[in-house]
C-alpha positions in Angstrom: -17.3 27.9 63.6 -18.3 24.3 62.5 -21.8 24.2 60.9 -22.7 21.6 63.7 -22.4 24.0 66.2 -24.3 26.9 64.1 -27.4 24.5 64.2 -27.1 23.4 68.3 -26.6 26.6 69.9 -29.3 28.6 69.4 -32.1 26.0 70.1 -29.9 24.9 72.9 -29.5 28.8 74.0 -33.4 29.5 74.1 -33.7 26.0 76.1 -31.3 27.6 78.8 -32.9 31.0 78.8 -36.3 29.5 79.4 -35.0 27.2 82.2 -33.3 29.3 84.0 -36.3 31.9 84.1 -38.2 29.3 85.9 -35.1 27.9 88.1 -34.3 31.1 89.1 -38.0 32.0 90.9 -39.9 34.1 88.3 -43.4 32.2 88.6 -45.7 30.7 85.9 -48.5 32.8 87.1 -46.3 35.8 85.4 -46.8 34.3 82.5 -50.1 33.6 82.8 -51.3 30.7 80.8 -48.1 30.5 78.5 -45.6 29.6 81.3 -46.7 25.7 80.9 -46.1 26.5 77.2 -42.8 28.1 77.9 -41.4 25.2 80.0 -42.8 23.0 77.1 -41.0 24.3 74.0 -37.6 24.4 76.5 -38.2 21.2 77.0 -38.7 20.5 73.0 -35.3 22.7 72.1 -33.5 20.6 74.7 -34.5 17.5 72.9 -34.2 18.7 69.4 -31.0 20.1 70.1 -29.8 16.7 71.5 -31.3 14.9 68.2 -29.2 17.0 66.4 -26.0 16.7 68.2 -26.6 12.8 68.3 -27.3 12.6 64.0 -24.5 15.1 63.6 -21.9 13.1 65.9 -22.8 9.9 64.1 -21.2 11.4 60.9 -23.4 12.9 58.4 -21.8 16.3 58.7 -18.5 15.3 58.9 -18.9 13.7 55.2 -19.9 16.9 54.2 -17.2 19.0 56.4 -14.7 16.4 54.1 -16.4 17.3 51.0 -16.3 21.1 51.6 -12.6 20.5 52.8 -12.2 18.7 49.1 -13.2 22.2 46.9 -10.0 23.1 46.5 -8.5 20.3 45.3 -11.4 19.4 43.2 -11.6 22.6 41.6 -7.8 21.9 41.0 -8.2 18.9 39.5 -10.8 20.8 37.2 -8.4 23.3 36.2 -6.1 20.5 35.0 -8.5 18.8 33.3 -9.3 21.8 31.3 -5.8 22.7 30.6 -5.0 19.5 28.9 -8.2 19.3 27.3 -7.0 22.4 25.6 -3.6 20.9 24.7 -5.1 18.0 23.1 -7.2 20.4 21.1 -4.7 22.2 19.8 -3.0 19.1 19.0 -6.0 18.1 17.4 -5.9 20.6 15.0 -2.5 20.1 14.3 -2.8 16.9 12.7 -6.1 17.8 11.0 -4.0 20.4 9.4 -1.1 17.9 8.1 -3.5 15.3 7.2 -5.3 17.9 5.6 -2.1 19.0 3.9 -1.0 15.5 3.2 -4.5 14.9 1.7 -3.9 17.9 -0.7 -0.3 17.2 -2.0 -1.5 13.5 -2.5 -4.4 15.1 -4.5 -2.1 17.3 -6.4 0.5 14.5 -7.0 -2.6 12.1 -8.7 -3.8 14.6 -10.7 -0.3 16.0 -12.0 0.3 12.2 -13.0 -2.6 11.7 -15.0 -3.9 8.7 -12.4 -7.3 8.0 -11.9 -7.6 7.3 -8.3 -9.9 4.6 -7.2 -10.6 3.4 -3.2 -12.7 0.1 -2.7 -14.5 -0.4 1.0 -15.1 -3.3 1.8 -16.8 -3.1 4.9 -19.4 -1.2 2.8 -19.2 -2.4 -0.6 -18.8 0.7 -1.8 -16.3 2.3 -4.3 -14.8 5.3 -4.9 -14.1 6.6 -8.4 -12.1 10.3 -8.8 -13.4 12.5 -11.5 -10.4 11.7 -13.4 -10.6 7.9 -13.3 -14.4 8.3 -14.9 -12.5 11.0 -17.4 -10.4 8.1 -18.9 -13.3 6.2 -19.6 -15.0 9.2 -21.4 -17.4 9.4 -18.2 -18.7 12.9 -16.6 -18.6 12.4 -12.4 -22.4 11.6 -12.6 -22.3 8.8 -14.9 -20.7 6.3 -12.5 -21.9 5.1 -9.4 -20.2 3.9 -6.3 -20.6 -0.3 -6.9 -17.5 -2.5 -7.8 -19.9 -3.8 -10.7 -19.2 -0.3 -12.6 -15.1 -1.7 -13.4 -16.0 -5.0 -13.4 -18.5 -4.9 -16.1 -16.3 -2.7 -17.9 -13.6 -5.1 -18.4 -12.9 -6.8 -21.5 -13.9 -10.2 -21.5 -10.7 -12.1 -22.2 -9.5 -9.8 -19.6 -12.2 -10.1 -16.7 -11.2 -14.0 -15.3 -7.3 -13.2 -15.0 -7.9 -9.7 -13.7 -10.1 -11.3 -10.9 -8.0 -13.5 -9.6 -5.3 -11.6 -9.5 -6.8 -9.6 -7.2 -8.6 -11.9 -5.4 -4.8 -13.4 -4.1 -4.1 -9.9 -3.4 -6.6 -9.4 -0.9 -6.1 -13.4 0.4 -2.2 -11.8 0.9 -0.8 -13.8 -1.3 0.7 -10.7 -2.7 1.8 -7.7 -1.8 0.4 -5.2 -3.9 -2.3 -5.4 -7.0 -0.6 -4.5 -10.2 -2.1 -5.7 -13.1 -3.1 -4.6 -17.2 -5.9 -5.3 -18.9 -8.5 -3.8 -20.7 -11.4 -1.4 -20.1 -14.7 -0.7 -22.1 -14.6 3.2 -22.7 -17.8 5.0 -23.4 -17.5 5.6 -27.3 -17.2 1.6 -27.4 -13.3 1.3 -27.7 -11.2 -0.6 -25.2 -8.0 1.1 -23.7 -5.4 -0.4 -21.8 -5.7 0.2 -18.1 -2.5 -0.4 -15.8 -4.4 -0.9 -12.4 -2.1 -1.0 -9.3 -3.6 -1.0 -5.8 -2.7 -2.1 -2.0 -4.5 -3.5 0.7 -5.6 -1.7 4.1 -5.6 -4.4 6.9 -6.4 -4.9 10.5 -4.3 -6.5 12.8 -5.0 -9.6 11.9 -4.2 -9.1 8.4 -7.6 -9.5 7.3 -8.5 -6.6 4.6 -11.0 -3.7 5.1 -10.1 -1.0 1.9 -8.3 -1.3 -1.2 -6.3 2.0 -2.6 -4.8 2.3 -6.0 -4.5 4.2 -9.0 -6.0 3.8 -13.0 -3.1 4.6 -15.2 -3.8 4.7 -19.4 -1.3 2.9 -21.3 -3.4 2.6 -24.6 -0.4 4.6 -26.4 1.8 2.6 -24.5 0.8 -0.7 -26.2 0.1 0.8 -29.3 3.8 1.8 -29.9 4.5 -1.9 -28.3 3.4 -3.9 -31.0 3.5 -1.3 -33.9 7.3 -1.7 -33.2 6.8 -5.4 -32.8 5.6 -5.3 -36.4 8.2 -2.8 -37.4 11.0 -5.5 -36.4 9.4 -8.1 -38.0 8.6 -5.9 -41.7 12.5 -4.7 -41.3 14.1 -7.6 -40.6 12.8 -9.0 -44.1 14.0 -6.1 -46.2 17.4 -3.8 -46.8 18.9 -0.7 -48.7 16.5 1.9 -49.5 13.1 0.1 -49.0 14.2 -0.6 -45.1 14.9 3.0 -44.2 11.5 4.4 -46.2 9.9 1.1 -44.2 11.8 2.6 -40.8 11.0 6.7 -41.0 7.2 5.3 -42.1 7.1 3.3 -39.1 8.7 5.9 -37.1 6.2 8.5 -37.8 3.3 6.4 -37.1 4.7 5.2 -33.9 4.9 8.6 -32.7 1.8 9.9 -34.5 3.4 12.7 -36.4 3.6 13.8 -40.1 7.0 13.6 -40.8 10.0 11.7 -40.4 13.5 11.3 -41.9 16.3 9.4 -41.7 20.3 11.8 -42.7 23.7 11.0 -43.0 26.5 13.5 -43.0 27.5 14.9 -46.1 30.7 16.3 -45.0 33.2 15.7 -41.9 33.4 17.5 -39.7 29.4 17.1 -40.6 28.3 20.6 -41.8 25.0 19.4 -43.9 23.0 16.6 -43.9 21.4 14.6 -46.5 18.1 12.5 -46.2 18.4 9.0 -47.6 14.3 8.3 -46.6 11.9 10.9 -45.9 8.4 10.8 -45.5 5.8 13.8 -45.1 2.0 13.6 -44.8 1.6 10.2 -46.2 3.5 9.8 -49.1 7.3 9.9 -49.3 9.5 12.8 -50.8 12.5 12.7 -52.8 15.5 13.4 -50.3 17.1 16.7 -49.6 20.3 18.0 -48.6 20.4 20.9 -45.7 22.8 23.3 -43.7 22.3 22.0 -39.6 23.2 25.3 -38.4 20.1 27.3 -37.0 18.2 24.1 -36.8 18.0 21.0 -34.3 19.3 18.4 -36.0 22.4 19.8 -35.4 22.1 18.3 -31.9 21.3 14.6 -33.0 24.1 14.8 -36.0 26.5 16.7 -34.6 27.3 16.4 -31.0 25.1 12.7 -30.1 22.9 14.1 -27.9 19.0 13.6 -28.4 16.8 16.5 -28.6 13.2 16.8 -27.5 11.2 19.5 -28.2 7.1 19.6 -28.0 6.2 22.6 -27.9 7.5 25.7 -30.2 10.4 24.7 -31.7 9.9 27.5 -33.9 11.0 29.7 -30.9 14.4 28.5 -30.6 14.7 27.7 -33.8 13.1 30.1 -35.9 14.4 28.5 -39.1 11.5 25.6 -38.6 8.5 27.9 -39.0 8.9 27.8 -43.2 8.6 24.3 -42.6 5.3 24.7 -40.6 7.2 22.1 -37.7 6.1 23.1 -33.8 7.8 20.0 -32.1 10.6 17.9 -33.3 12.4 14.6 -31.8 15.8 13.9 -33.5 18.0 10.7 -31.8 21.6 10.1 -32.9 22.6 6.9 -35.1 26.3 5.0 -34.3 27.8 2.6 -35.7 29.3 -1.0 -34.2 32.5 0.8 -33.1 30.3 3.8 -31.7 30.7 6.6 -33.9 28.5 8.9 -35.3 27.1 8.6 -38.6 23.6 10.2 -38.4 20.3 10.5 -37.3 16.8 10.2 -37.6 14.2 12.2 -36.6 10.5 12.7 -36.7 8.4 16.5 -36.5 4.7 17.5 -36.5 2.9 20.9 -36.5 0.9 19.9 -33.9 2.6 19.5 -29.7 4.1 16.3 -29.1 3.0 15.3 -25.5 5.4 16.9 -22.6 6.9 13.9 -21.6 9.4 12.6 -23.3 8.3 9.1 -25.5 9.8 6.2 -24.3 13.6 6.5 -25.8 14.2 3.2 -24.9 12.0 2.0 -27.2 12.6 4.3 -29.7 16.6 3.7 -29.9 15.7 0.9 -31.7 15.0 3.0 -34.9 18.3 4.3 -34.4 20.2 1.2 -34.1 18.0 -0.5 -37.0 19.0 3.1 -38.9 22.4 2.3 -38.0 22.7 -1.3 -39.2 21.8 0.0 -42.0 24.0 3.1 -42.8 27.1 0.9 -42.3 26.2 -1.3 -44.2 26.2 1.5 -47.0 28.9 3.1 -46.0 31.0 -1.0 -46.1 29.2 -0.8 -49.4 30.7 2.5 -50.5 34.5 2.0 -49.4 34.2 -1.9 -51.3 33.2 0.2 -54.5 35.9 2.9 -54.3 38.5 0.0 -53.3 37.4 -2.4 -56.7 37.6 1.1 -58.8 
């Protein structure tokens, strides 16, 4: 039964019981005073009923008949609504895991590169510095703030104006990424070489809003640079036996090591080797000749392949220990035609860093040590040729 209906019968059934008690011939006078009172309130549920009927027909119910008639599909709609919000939150937490993820094999890449992570807001003006860029200044975590004044005060002078602008076109986009070296102030007072690389975050509209890169220390780097800078310029002035002593010095101090020597083969097939320059803790020593076998200049001197070890070389070659070597870096030496005439190599008894040194670099030795053992051994066959 419609609610309309649930409100107009019963007023409208007690007006009809009333009426017809006095249409139907039961007197007033039974009622004593209350029959005028009777006829009355009919009279009052007659209209009242009619009131209601009138509001109710002019629509008031029937809005909420529609709204009672919309519960089902409302609570539908409801159910929907929480079924994708429960999708989305699963989703939700599926990318918070990757990022998460991402975040952490980023973190673990930095750190296993020996980069000091640095991310500049802009918005904010304020900087972010990781543990390990502060560490290649020297700095604990809580001695460097978060204000772009704590690199730029730190770089060297006759650095500072080029660095700047530099990045100044990087974040103006005339550039596509920040790469730059200069110098930075470290906390003992010495300046080390800094290669800074970084890349712009932008809206839209291209205008900047962060700035992400990475602190990379290339002090050694340079070092070995221009000590070989002023290794090419000493050798190229001098020949014979005062340019190898000049070239295993050099080498050793490039690498930072104790020892190095430079060998030729004293037989062929090469069997031993003899050193022509040898130098050892700061002074140089007469040369020696030596059996290859059971150590790791055979690899160098014998079959042209360079051999890096830092790290307990008296392991796998237990021969070295007498010698008090722990890492060793032997590279071969050809001639102009490509043949194999020697090597030179360097060893410490402290590690040599993991990586291996930049060979590039250090090839030159070899082909300076080359140069060189030709031109003793063009020297040699003259002499043997005149005798």
């Amino acid at each position: 039964m419609h609610l309309r209906w649930r409100l107009i019968l019963p007023m409208a059934a007690v007006a009809v019981l009333l009426v017809g008690l006095v249409a139907y011939g039961v007197p007033a006078a039974a009622f004593g005073g209350a029959g005028t009172f009777l006829l009355g309130l009919a009279l009052v549920l007659t209209i009242a009923a009619l009131a209601v009927a009138i509001a109710l027909a002019r629509g008031p119910l029937t809005v909420m008949e529609q709204e009672a008639a919309a519960l089902p599909r409302l609570r539908a709609e409801l159910e929907e609504a929480r079924a994708t919000l429960v999708r989305e939150s699963a989703q939700r937490r599926e990318t918070e895991e990757a990022l998460h993820e991402a975040e952490e094999r980023y973190a673990l890449a930095v750190r296993g590169a020996n980069d000091g992570l640095w991310e500049w807001d802009l918005r904010r003006e304020e900087v972010h510095y990781s543990p390990l860029w502060k560490s290649l200044l020297g700095h604990d975590d809580s001695e460097i703030g978060t204000g772009i004044d704590e690199w730029r005060n730190r770089i060297h002078p006759d650095d500072r104006e080029r660095v700047l602008q530099e990045l100044d076109e990087h974040l103006a986009g005339k550039s596509a990424r920040f790469e730059n070296q200069h110098r930075l102030r470290h906390k003992d007072g010495s300046w080390r070489w800094i290669l800074a690389r970084g890349t712009a975050i932008r809206h839209a509209s291209g205008a900047p809003y962060r700035i992400v890169g990475l602190h990379t220390d290339i002090t050694a780097r340079r070092a070995a640079e221009q000590t070989l800078i002023e290794v090419a310029e000493s050798l190229s002035a001098v020949s014979g036996d005062e340019c190898l002593r000049t070239l295993v010095r050099s080498f050793a101090l490039v690498m930072g090591v104790r020892e190095a020597f430079v060998c030729e083969p004293c037989d062929s097939p090469p069997t031993r080797a003899r050193m022509l320059a040898w130098w050892r803790d700061g002074e140089f020593l007469a040369g020696v000749e030596y059996d290859l076998e059971g150590t790791p200049c055979k690899n160098p001197h014998v079959y042209g392949r360079t051999c890096y070890c830092p790290i307990d070389l008296e392991k796998q070659w237990p021969l070295e220990k007498q010698f008090n070597r722990r890492a060793y870096l032997g590279l071969p030496i050809h001639d102009s035609a490509g043949r194999l005439i020697g090597h030179i190599a360097c060893t410490d008894n402290r590690p040599m860093p993991e990586q291996t040194p930049h060979l590039a670099i250090f090839k030159l030795f070899a082909q300076r040590g080359g140069i060189e053992l030709e031109r003793r051994a063009l020297e040699r066959m003259a002499n043997s040729a005149v005798v």
